[in-house]
LOVO-192589 format. One record per residue (C-alpha): residue in one letter; x negated, y, z negated. Coordinates in Angstrom, 1 decimal, padded with zeros to 4 digits. Each point is the difference from the previous one (the first is absolute). Layout:
pavex resn:A&c1:X&c2:Y&c3:Z
...
This chain:
pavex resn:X&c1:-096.6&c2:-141.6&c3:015.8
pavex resn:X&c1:-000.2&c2:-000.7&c3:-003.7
pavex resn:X&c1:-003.2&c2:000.9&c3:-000.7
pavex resn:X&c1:-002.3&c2:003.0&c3:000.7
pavex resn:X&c1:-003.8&c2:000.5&c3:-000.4
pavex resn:X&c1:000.5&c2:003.7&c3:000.2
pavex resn:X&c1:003.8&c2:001.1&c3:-002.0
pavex resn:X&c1:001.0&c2:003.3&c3:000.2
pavex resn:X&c1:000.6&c2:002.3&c3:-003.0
pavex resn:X&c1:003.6&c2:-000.6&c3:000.6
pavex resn:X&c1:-000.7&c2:-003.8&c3:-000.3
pavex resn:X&c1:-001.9&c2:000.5&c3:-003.0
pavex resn:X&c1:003.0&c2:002.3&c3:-001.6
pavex resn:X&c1:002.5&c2:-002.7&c3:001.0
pavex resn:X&c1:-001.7&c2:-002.8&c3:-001.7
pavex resn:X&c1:-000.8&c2:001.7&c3:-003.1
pavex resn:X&c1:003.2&c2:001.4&c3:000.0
pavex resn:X&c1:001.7&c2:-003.5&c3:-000.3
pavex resn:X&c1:-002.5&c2:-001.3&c3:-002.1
pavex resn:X&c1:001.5&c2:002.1&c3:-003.0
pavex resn:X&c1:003.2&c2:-000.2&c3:001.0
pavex resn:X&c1:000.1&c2:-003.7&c3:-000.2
pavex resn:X&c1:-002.2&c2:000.2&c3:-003.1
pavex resn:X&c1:001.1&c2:003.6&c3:-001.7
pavex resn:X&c1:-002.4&c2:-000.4&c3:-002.7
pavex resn:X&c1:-002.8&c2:000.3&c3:002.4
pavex resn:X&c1:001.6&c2:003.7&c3:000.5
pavex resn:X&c1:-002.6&c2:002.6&c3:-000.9
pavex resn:X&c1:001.1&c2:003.1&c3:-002.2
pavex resn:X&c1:-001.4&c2:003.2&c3:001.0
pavex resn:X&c1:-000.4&c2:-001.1&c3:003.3
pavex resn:X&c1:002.4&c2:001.9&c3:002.6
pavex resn:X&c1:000.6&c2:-002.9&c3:001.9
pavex resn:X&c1:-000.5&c2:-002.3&c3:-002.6
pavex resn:X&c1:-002.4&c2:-002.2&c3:001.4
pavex resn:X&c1:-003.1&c2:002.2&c3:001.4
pavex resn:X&c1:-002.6&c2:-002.5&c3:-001.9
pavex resn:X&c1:001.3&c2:-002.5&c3:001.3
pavex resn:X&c1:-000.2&c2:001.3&c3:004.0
pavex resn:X&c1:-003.9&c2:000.3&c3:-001.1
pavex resn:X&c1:-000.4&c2:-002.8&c3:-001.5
pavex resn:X&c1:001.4&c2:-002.0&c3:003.2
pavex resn:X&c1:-002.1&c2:002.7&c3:002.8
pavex resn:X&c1:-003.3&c2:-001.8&c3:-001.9
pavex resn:X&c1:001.6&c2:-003.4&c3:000.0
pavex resn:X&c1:000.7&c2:000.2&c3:003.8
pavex resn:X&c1:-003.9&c2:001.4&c3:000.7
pavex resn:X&c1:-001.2&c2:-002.8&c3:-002.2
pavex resn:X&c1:002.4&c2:-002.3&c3:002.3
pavex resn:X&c1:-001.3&c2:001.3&c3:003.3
pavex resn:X&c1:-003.7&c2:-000.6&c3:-001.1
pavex resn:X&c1:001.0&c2:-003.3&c3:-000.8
pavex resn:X&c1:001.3&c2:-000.8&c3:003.4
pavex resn:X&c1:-002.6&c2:002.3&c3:002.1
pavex resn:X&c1:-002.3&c2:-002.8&c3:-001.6
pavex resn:X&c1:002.4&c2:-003.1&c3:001.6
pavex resn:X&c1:000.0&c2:001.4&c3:003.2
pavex resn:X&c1:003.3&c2:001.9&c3:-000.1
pavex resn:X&c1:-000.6&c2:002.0&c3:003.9
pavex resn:X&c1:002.5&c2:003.0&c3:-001.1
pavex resn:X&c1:-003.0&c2:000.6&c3:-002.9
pavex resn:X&c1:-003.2&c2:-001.1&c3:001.8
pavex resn:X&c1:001.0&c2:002.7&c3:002.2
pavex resn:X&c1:-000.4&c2:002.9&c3:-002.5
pavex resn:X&c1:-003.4&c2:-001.9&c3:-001.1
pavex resn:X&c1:-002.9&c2:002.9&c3:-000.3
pavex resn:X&c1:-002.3&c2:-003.0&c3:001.4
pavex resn:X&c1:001.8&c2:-001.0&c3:002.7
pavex resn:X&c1:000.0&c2:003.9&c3:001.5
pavex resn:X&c1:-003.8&c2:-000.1&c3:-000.3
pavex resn:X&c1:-001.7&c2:003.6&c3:000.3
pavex resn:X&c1:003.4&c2:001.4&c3:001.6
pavex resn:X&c1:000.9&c2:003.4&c3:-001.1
pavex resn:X&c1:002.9&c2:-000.5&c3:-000.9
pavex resn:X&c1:001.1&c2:001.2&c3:-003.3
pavex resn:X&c1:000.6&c2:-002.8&c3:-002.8
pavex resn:X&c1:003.5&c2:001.4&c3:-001.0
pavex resn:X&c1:001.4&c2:-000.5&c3:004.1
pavex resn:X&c1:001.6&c2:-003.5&c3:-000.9
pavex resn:X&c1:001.6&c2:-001.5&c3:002.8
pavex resn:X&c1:003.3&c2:-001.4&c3:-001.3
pavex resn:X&c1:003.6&c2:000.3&c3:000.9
pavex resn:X&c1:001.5&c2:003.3&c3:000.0
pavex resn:X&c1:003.0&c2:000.0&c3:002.2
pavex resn:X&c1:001.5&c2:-003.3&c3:-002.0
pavex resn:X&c1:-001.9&c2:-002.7&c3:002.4
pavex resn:X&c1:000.8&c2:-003.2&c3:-001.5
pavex resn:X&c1:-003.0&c2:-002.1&c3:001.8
pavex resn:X&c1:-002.4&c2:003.0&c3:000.1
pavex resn:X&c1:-003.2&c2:-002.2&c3:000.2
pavex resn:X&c1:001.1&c2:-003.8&c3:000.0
pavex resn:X&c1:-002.4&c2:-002.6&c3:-000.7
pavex resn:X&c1:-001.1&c2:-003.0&c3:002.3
pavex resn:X&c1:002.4&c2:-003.2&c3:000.4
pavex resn:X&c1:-001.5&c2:-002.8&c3:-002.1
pavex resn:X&c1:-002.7&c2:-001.8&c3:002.4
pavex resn:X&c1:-000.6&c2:003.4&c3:002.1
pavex resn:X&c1:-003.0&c2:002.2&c3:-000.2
pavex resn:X&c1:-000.5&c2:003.1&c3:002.2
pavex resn:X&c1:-002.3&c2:-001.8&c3:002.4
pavex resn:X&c1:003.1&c2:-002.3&c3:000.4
pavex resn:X&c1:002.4&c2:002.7&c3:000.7
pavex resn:X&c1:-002.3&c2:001.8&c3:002.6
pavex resn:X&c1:000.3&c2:-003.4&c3:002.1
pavex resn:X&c1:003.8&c2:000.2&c3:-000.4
pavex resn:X&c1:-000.3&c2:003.6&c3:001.1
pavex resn:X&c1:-002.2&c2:-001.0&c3:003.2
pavex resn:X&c1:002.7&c2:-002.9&c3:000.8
pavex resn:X&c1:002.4&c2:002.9&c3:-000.3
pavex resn:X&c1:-001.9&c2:002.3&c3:002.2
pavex resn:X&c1:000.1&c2:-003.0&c3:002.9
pavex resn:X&c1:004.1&c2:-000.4&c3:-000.7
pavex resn:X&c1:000.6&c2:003.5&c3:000.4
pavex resn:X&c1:-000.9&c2:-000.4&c3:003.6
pavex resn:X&c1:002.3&c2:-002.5&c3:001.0
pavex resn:X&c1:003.8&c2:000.8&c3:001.3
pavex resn:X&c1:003.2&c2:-001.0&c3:-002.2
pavex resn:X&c1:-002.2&c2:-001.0&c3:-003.2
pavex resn:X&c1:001.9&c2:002.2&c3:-002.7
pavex resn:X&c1:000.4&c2:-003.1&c3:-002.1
pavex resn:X&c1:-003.8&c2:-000.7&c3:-000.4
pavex resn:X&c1:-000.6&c2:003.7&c3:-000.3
pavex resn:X&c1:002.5&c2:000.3&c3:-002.8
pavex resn:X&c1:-001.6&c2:-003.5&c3:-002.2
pavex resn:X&c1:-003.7&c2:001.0&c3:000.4
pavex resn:X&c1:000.6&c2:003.9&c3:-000.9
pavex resn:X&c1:001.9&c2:-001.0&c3:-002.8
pavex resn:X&c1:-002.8&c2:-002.4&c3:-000.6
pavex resn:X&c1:-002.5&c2:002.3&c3:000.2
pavex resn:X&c1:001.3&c2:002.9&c3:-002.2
pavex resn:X&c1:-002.1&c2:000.2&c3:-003.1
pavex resn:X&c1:-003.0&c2:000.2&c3:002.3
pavex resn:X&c1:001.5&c2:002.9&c3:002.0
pavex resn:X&c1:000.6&c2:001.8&c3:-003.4
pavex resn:X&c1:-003.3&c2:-000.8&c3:-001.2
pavex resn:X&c1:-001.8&c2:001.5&c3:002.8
pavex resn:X&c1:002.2&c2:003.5&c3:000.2
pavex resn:X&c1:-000.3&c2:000.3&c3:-003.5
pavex resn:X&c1:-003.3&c2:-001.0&c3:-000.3
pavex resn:X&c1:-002.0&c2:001.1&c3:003.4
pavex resn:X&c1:002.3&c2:002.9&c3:000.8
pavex resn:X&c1:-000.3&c2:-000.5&c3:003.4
pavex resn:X&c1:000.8&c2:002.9&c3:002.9
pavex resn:X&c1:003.6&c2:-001.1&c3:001.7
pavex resn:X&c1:-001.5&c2:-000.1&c3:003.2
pavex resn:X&c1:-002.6&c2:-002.7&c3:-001.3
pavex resn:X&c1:002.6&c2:-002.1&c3:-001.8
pavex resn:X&c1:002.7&c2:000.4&c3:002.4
pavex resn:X&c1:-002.9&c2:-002.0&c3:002.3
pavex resn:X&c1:-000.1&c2:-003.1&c3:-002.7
pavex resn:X&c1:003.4&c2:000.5&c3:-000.8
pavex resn:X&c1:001.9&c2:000.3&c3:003.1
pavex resn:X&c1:003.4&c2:-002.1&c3:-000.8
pavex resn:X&c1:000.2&c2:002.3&c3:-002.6
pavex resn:X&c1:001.1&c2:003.0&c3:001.7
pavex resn:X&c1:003.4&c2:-001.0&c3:001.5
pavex resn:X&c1:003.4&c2:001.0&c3:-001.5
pavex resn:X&c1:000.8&c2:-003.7&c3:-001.0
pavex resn:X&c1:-003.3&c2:-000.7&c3:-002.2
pavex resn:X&c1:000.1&c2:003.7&c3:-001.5
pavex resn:X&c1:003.4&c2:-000.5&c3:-001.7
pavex resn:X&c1:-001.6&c2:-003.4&c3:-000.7
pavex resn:X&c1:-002.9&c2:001.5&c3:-001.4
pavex resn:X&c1:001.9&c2:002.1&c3:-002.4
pavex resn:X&c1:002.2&c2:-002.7&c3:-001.8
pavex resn:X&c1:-003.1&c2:-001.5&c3:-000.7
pavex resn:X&c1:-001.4&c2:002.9&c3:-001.9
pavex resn:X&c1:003.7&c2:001.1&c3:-001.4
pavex resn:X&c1:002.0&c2:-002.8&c3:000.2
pavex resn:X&c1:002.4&c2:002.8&c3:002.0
pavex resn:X&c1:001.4&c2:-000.1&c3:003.2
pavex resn:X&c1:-000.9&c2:002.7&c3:001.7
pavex resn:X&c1:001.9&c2:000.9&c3:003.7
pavex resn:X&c1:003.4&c2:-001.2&c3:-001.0
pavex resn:X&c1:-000.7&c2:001.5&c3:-004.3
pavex resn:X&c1:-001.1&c2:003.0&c3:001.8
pavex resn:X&c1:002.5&c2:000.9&c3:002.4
pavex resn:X&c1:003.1&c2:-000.9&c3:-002.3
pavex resn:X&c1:-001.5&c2:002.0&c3:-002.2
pavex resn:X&c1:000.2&c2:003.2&c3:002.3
pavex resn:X&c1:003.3&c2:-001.1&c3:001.5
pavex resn:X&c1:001.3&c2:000.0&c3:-003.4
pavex resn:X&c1:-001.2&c2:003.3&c3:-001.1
pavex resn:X&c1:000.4&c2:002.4&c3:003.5
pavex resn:X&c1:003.5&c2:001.1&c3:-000.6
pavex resn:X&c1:-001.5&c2:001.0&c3:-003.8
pavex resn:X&c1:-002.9&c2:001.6&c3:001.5
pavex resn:X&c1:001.7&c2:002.2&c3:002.4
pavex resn:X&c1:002.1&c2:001.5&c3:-002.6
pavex resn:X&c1:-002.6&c2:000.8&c3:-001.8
pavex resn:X&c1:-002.0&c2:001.3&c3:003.0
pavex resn:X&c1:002.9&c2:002.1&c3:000.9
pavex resn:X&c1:-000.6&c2:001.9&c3:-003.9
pavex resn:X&c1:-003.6&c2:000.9&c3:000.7
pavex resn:X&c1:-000.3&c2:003.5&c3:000.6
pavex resn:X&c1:-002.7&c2:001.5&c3:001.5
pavex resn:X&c1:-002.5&c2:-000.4&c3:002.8
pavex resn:X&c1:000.4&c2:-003.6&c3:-000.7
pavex resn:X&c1:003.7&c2:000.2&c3:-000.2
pavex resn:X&c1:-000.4&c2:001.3&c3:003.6
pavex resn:X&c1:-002.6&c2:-002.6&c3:001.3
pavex resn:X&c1:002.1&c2:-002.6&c3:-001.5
pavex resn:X&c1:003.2&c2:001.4&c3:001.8
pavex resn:X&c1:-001.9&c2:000.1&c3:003.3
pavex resn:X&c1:-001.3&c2:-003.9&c3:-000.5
pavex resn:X&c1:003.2&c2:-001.3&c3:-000.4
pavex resn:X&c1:002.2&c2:001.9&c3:002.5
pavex resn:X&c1:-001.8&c2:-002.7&c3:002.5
pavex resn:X&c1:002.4&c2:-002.4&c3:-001.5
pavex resn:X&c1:003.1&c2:001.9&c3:001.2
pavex resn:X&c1:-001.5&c2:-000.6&c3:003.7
pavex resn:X&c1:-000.9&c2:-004.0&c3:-000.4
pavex resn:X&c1:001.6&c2:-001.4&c3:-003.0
pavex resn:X&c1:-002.0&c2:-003.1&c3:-000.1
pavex resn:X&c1:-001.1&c2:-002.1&c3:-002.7
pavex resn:X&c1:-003.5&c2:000.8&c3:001.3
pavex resn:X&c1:000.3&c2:004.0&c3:000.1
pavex resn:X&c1:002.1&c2:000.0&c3:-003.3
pavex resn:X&c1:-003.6&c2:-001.7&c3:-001.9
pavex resn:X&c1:-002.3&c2:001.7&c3:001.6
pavex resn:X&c1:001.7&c2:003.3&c3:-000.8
pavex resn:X&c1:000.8&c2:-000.8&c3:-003.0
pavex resn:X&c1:-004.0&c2:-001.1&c3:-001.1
pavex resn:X&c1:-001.0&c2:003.0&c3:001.8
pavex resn:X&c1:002.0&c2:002.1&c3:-002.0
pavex resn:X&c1:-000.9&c2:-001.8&c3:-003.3
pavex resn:X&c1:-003.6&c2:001.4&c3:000.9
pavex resn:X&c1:001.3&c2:003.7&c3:000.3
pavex resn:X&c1:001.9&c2:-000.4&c3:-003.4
pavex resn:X&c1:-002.6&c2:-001.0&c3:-002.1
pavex resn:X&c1:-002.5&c2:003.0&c3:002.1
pavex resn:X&c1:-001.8&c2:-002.3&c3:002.4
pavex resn:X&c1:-000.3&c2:000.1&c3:003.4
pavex resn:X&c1:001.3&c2:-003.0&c3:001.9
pavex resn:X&c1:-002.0&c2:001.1&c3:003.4
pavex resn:X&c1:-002.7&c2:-000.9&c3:-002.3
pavex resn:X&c1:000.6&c2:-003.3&c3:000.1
pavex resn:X&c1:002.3&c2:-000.5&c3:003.5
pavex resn:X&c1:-001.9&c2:001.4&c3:002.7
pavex resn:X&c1:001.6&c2:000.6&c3:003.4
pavex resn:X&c1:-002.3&c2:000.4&c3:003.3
pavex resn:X&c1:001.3&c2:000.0&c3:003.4
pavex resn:X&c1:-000.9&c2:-002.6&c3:002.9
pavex resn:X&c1:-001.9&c2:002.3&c3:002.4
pavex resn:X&c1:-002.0&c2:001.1&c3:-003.2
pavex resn:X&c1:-001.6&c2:-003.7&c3:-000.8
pavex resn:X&c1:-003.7&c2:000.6&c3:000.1
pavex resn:X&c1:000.4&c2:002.8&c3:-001.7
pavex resn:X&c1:002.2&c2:-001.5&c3:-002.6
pavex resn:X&c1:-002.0&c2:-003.4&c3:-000.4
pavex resn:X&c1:-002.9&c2:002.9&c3:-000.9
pavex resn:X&c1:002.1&c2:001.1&c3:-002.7
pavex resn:X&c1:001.3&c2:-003.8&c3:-001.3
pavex resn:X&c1:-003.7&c2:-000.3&c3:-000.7
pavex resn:X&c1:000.0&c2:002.7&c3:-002.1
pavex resn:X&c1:002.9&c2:-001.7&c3:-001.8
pavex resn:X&c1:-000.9&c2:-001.2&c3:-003.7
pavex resn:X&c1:003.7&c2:-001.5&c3:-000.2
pavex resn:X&c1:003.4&c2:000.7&c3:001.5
pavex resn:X&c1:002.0&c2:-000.9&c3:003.1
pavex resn:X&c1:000.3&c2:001.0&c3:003.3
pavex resn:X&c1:002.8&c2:000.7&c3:002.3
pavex resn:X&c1:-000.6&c2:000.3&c3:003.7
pavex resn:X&c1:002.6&c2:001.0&c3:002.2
pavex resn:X&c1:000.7&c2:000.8&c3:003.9
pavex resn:X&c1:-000.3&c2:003.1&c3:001.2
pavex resn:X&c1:002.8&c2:002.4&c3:-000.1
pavex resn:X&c1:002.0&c2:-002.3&c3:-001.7
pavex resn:X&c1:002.2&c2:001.1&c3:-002.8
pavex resn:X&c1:-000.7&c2:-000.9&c3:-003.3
pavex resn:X&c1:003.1&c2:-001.9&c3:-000.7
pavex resn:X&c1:-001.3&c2:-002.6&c3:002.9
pavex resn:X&c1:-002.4&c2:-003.0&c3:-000.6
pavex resn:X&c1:-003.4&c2:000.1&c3:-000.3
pavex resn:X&c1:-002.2&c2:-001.7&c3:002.1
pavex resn:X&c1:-002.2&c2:-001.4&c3:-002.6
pavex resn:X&c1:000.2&c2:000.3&c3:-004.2
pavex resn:X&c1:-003.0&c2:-001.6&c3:-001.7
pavex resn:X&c1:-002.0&c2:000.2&c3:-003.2
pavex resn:X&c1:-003.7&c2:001.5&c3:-000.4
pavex resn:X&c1:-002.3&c2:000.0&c3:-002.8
pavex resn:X&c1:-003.5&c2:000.9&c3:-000.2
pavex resn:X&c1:000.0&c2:001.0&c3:003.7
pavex resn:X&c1:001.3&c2:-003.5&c3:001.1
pavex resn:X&c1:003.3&c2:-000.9&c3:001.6
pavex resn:X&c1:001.2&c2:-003.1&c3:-002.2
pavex resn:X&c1:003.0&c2:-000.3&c3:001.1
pavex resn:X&c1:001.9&c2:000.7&c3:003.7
pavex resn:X&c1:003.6&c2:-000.1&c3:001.7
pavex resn:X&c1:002.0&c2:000.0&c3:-003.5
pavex resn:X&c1:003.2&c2:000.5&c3:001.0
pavex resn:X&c1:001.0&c2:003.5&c3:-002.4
pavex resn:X&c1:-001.5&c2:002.4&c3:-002.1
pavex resn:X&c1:001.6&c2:-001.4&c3:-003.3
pavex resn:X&c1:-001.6&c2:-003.8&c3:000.8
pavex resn:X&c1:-003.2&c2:001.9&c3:000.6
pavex resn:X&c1:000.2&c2:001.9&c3:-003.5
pavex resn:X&c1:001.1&c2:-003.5&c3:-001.7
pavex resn:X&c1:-003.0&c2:-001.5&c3:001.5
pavex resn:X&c1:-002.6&c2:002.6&c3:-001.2
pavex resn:X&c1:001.4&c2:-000.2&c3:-003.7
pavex resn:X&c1:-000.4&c2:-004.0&c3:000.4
pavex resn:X&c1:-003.7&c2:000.6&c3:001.5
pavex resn:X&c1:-001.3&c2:002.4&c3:-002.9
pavex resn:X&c1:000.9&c2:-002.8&c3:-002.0
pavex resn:X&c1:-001.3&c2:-002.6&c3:001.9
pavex resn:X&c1:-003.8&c2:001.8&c3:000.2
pavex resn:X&c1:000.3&c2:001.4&c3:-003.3
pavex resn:X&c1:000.0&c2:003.2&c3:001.0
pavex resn:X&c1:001.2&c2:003.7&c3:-001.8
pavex resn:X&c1:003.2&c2:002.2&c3:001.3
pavex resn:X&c1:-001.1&c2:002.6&c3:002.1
pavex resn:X&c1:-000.5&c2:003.3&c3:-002.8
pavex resn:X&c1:002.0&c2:001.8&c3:002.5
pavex resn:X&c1:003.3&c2:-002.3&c3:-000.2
pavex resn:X&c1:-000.6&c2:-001.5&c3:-003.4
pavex resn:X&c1:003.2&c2:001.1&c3:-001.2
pavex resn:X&c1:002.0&c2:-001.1&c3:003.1
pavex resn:X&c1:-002.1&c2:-003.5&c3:-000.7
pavex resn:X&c1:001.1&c2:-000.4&c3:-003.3
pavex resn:X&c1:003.7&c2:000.3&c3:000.8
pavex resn:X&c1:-000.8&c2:-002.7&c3:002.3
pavex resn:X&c1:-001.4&c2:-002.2&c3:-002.3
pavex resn:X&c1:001.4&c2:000.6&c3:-003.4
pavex resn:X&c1:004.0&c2:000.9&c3:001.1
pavex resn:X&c1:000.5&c2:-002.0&c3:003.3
pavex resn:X&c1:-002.5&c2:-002.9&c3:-000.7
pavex resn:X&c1:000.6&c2:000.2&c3:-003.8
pavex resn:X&c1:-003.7&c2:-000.4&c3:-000.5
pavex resn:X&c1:-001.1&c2:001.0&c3:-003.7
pavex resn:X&c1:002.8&c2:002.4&c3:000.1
pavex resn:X&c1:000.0&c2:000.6&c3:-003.5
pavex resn:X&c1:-002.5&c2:002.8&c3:000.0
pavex resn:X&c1:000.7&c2:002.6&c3:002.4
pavex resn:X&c1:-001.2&c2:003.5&c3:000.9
pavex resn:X&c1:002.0&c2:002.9&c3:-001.3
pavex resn:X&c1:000.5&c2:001.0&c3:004.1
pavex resn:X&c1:001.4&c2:-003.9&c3:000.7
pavex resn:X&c1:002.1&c2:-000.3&c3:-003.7
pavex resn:X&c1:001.9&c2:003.2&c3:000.9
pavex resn:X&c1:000.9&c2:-001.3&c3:003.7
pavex resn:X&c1:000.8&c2:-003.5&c3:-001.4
pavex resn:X&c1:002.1&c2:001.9&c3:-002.9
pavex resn:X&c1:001.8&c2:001.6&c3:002.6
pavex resn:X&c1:000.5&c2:-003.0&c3:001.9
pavex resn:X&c1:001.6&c2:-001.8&c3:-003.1
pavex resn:X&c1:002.6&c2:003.2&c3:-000.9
């Protein structure tokens, strides 16, 4: 996207910047940079802008409209705009649609999702009916459980990678897991220099690869040991329950703000398959029958984007890595904790 409604400082800072290089009497003396008046000047210019839109109807502004939220509490400086570089963060209607328009689409949806060997109609009308799914998670900030029931098609592997080229423009499976591929042998040598507590968790993780060296076990080790590295705790997220356990375990998914669940058959080994891997948030069970523990992870990253929702504050490090080294995401401003990994991964 060429555009933004919302530029970062770093967007700000590149444009100035080339401004007086291009024109190097526009330089500023005194100024460190050289063109700190100028990065004011343009942060105004760019509020001025986004009134001037909000007032055509621009949907990624009438959002952040104080009128709009009514007597909400929420606080005037909470802008909803994109944060993890979204491209279409809140995309306007097609020329001739209105939302009434795109709810009927949504019900015709609703009726095709029940009918057999119909991915080609699901595909056209979700595509069709994207700005009006963004418009109402961004604006109604629905519970999953509630829009999962409007938005059914939505939750399948196929229409969530879907789902998040839309927003990025960025594969996300196949960007994802190349990623990963590209980086384990990196990763494990610099897993095998941590020291430590961690060092030892980390050594534990991945001895299960000595025992099934499969493309499956080799990610899933190596993202859980990307957790212990940056001090998280992957059984935070990836949580394993046992067959003869269920009711007690689907008590506990409810509990389950976000992560994903592993359930395996009793007195089986740990290097054998699970009976069922599947995704929860807010209590619900999105997503069933995935076929590994990596897919699932992949999935979850693609749904926080796809309902606009925040990293868990418990794995926001292991998040970030995701997001800013594998998917390349805004990856020009990282925590100190991710730069030094991705330093290290660079050496």
């Amino acid at each position: 996207m060429k555009y933004k409604a919302y530029p970062s400082d770093s967007n700000l800072s590149d444009v100035c910047q080339a401004l007086v290089v291009k024109h190097p009497c526009l330089k500023e003396k005194g100024s460190e940079t050289g063109f700190s008046a100028w990065k004011i000047s343009l942060k105004y210019k760019m509020s001025n802008y986004r009134g001037k839109l909000k007032n055509l109807g621009c949907s990624e502004l009438v959002i952040n409209s104080l009128k709009r939220r009514g007597n909400s509490n929420v606080h005037p400086n909470q802008v909803k705009k994109p944060r993890r570089a979204e491209v279409n963060f809140c995309p306007d209607y097609p020329a001739g649609e209105t939302r009434e328009s795109q709810e009927e689409e949504r019900l015709v949806l609703l009726s095709e999702f029940k009918k057999k060997n119909n991915n080609e109609t699901i595909k056209a009308k979700m595509a069709q009916t994207f700005p009006h799914r963004r418009q109402e998670i961004l604006q109604d900030m629905p519970f999953v459980a509630d829009f999962k029931s409007r938005w059914p098609a939505l939750f399948s592997p196929r229409e969530i990678n879907a789902e998040f080229q839309r927003i990025t423009t960025i594969p996300l499976t196949s960007t994802f897991m190349a990623q990963l591929d590209n980086n384990t042998t990196k990763l494990t040598k610099v897993f095998r220099n941590k020291g430590g507590t961690s060092g030892r968790k980390i050594t534990e993780i991945m001895a299960a690869i000595d025992e099934n060296d499969t493309v499956a076990m080799r990610r899933v080790c190596t993202l859980k040991g990307l957790a212990v590295y940056l001090n998280e705790d992957p059984n935070s997220l990836i949580k394993e329950y046992q067959d003869v356990d269920f009711h007690e375990a689907e008590s506990e998914m409810e509990k389950t703000l976000i992560g994903i669940y592993v359930i395996k058959p009793e007195g089986e080994r740990d290097l054998d398959p699970a009976e069922d891997i599947g995704i929860i948030i807010e209590g619900v069970a999105v997503l069933r029958d995935l076929p590994d523990v990596a897919t699932a992870v992949v999935l979850l990253f693609g749904l926080i984007y796809t309902l606009n929702m925040s990293y868990p504050s418990n794995l926001r490090y292991t998040f970030e890595f995701f997001q800013k080294v594998l998917m390349g995401l805004d990856a020009k401003k990282l925590s100190n904790k991710v730069q030094v990994l991705r330093n290290k991964l660079l050496e």
